[in-house]
C-alpha positions as CSV (number, residue, x, y, z in Angstrom):
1,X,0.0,0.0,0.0
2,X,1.3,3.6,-0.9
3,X,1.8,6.3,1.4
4,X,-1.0,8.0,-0.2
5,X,-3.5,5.3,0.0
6,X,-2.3,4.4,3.7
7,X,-3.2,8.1,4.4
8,X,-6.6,7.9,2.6
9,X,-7.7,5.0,4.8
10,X,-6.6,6.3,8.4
11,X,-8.8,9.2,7.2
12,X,-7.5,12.0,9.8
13,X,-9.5,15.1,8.1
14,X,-13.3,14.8,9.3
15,X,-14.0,17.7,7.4
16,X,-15.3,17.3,4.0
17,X,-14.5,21.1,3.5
18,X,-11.7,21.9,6.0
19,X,-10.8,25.6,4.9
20,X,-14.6,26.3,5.4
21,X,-14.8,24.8,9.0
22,X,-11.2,26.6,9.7
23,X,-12.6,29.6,8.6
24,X,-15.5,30.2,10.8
25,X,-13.2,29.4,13.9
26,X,-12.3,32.2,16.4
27,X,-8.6,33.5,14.5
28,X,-5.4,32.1,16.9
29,X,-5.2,34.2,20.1
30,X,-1.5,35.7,19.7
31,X,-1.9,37.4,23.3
32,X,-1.7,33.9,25.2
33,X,1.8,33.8,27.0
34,X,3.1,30.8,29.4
35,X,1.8,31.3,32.6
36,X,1.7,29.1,35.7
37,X,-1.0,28.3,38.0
38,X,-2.2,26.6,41.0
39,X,-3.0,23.0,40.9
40,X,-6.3,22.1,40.6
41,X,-6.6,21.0,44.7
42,X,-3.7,22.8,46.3
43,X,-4.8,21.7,50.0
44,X,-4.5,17.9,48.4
45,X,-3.3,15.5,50.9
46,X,-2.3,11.7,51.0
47,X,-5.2,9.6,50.8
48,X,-7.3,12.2,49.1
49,X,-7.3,10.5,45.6
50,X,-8.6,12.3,42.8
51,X,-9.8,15.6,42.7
52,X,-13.1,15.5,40.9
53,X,-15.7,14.4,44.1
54,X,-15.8,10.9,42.8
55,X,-17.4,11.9,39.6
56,X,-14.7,9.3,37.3
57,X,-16.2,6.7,39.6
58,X,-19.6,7.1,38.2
59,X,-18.7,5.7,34.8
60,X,-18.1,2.6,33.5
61,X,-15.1,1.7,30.7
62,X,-15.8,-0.4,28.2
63,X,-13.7,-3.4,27.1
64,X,-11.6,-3.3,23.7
65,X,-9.8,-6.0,22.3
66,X,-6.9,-4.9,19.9
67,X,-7.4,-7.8,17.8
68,X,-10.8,-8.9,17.7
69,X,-12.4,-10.3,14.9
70,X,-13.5,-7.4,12.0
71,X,-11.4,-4.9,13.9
72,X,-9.0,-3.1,11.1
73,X,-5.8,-2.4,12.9
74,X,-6.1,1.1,11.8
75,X,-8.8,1.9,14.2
76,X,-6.1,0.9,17.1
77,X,-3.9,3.6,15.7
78,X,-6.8,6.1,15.7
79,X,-7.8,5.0,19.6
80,X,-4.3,5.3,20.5
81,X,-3.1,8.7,19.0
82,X,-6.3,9.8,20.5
83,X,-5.8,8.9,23.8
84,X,-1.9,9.1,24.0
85,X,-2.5,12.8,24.3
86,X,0.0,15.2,24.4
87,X,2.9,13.4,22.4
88,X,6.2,15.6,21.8
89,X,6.7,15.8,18.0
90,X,9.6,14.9,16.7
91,X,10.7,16.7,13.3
92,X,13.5,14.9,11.9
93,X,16.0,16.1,8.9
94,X,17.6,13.3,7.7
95,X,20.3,12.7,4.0
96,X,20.9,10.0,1.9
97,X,24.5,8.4,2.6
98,X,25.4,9.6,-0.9
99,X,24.1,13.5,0.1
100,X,21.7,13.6,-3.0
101,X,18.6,13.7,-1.0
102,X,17.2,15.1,1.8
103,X,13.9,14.6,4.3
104,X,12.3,16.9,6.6
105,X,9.6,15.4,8.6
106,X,7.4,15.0,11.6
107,X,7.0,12.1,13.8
108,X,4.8,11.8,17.1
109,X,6.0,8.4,17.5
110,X,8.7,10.4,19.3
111,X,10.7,10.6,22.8
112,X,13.5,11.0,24.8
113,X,14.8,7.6,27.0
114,X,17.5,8.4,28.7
115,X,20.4,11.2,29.7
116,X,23.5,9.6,29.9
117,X,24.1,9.2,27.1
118,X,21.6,10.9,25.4
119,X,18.8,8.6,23.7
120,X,16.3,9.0,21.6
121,X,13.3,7.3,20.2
122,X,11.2,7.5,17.0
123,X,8.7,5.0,15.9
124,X,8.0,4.5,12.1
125,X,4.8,3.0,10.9
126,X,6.0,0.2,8.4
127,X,8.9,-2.1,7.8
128,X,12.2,-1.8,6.1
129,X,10.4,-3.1,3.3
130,X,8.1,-0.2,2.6
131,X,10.5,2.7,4.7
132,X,9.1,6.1,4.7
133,X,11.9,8.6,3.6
134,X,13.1,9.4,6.6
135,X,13.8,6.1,7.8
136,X,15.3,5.0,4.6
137,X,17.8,8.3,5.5
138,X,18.3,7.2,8.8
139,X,19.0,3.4,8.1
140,X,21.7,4.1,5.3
141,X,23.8,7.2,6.5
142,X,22.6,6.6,10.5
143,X,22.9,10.5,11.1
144,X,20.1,12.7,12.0
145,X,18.7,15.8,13.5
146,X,16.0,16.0,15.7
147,X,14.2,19.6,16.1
148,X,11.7,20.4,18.3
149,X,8.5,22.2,16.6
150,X,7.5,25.5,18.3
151,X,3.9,28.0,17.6
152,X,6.1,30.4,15.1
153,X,6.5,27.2,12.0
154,X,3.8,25.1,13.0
155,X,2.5,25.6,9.3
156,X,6.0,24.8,7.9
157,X,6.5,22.0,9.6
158,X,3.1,20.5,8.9
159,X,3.3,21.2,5.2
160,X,6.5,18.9,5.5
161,X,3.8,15.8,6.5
162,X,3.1,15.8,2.9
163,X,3.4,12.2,0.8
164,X,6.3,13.9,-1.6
165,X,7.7,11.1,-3.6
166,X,11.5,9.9,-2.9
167,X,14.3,12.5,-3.5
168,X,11.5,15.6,-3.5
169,X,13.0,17.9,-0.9
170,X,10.9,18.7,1.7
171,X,12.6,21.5,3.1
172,X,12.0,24.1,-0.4
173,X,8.3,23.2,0.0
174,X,8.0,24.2,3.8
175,X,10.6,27.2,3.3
176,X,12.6,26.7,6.2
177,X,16.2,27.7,6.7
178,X,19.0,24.7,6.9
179,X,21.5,25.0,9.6
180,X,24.8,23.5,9.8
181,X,25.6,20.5,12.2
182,X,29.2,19.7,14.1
183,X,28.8,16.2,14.2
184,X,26.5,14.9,11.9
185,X,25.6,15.6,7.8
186,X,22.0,16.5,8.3
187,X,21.3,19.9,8.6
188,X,19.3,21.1,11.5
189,X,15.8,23.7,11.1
190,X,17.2,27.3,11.9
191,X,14.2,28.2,13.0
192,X,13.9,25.4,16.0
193,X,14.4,27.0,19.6
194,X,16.0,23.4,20.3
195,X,17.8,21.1,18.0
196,X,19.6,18.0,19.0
197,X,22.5,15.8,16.5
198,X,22.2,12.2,17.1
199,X,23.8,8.8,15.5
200,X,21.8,5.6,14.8
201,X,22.3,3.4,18.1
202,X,20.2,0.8,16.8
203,X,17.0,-0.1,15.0
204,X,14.2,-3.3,15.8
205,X,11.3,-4.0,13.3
206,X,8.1,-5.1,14.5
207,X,5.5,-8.0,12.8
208,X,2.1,-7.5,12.9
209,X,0.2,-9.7,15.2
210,X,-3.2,-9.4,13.4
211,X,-1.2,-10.4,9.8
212,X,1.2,-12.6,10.9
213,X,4.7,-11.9,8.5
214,X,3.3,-8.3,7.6
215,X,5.8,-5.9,9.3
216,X,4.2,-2.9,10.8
217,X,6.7,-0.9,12.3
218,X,10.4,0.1,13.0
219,X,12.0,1.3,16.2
220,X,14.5,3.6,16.1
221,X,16.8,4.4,18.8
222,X,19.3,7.6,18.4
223,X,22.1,8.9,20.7
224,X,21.9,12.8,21.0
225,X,25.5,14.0,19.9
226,X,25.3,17.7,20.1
227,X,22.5,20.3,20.9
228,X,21.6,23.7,20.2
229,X,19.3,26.3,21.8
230,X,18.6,29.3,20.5
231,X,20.7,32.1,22.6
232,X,17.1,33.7,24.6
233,X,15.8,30.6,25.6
234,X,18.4,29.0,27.6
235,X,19.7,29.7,31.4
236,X,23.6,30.7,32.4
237,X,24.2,27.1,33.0
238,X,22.9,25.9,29.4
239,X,20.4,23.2,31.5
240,X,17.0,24.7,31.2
241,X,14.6,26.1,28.3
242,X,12.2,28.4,29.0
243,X,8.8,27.0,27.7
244,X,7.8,30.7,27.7
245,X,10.0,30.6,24.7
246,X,10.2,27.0,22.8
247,X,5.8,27.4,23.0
248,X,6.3,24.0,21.9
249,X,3.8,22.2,20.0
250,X,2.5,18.8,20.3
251,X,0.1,16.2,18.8
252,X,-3.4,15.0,19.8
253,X,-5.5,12.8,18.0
254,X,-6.2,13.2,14.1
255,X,-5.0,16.2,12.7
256,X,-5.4,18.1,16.0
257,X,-2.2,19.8,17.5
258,X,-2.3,21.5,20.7
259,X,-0.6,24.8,22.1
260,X,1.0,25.0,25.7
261,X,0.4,28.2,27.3
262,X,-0.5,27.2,31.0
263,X,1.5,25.3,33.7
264,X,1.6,24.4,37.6
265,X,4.2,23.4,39.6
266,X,4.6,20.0,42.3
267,X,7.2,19.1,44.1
268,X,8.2,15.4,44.2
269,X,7.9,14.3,47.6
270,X,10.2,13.1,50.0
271,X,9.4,9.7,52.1
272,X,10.8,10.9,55.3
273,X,9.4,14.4,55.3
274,X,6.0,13.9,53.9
275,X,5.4,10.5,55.4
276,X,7.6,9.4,58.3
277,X,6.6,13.0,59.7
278,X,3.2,12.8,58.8
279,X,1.1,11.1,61.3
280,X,-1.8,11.0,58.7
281,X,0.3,9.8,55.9
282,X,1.3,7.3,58.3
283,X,-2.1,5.9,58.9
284,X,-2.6,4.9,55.6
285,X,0.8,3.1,55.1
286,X,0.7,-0.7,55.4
287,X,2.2,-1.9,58.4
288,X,5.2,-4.2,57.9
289,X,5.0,-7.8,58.0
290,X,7.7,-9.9,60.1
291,X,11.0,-10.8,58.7
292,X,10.2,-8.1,55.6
């Protein structure tokens, strides 16, 4: 199945007329900045559970099998972009080994594992076999960038989504700037308030369990070599970005992104001074059984 056809039958766009629908939408509110807030129940305390009165009790869930009879595995992607809500995009800029073609792209399949070293992951839907791209890239030269999508190129970076056949550049289409990299070929997205270098570590297909044989996906796992932050967003001590200046973007379900403009703050607690010294807290631990 092509990219294109593959694309028809996920069916993302529920709008038969999506510029029309757009259109009568109240215009982007450029006035939002990041703020941060209280938690919903500041007073919360051990014990308390959740915060809604009980009101999540009142429903019931109802079952779903991932591979029950009639059920297209499609509809498990849709469920679980859906519900796997806010994902992290990861827009990856990747060359052939040979440097005579380049892919921009974005992936929601996408996170960061681990610090030391640096690691990456980015899931692509389909084998070796069938590679988007990117992954084809990635496999042969094992060199990428990863950038991190932010409010002022959302539009850009989207338009790189596009089903461009092999060797169309993405990156004249989208009209963003290529940056130079230290340690890697690929060039990384000026634009990006963070950008991170990173090498191939390793790769692991998957095989479909509905369609036994049929391979239906492709880890990849990527050591961060290098990264860059643009010169307002990061502290004296190059260890923190201000969200108030990535505005990152991420992905919900469909075609839906969403913007982040509000935050709280909790502490992580510590056992002996939230529970040892907490004769409440106490009450609810479970006492300890001999010779444990």
């Amino acid at each position: 199945m092509s990219r294109a056809d593959a694309e028809k039958q996920i069916n993302r766009n529920p709008h038969p007329d999506f510029k029309k629908v757009e259109g009568e939408r109240t215009p982007w509110d450029k006035s939002l900045e990041w703020n941060l807030k209280q938690t919903i129940k500041p007073d919360w305390k051990y014990g308390d559970g959740a915060n809604d009165g009980g009101e999540s009790l009142k429903h019931e869930h109802v079952e779903i099998d991932p591979y029950e009879e009639g059920r297209p595995a499609v509809f498990n992607y849709k469920l679980l972009i859906s519900g796997i809500i806010p994902r992290p995009i990861g827009f990856i800029s990747t060359r052939s080994k040979d440097g005579s073609s380049t892919n921009l792209a974005p992936f929601s399949y996408f996170q960061v594992i681990n610090h030391d070293p640096p690691l990456f992951t980015v899931g692509y839907a389909g084998g070796f076999d069938n590679a988007k791209d990117s992954l084809r890239n990635l496999a042969e030269s094992e060199e990428c960038t990863i950038n991190l999508i932010s409010e002022h190129f959302i539009e850009a970076a989207n338009s790189t989504s596009i089903n461009a056949p092999y060797g169309e550049s993405e990156w004249s289409l989208s009209g963003l700037t290529p940056a130079p990299s230290k340690t890697v070929k690929a060039t990384r997205v000026k634009e990006a308030i963070f950008s991170i270098e990173g090498k191939l570590e390793s790769t692991k297909e998957f095989e479909s369990r509905a369609t036994p044989g049929k391979k239906t996906g492709v880890l990849a796992i990527i050591e961060g070599t290098r990264f860059w932050v643009r010169d307002d967003a990061i502290n004296e001590d190059k260890n923190l970005i201000d969200p108030a200046v990535l505005k990152p973007m991420s992905r919900l379900g469909g075609i839906t992104y969403g913007r982040t403009t509000e935050g709280f703050e909790i502490p992580r607690p510590d056992w002996k001074e939230s529970v040892e010294n907490n004769d409440e807290a106490q009450k609810l631990v479970k006492p300890k059984v001999d010779g444990q």
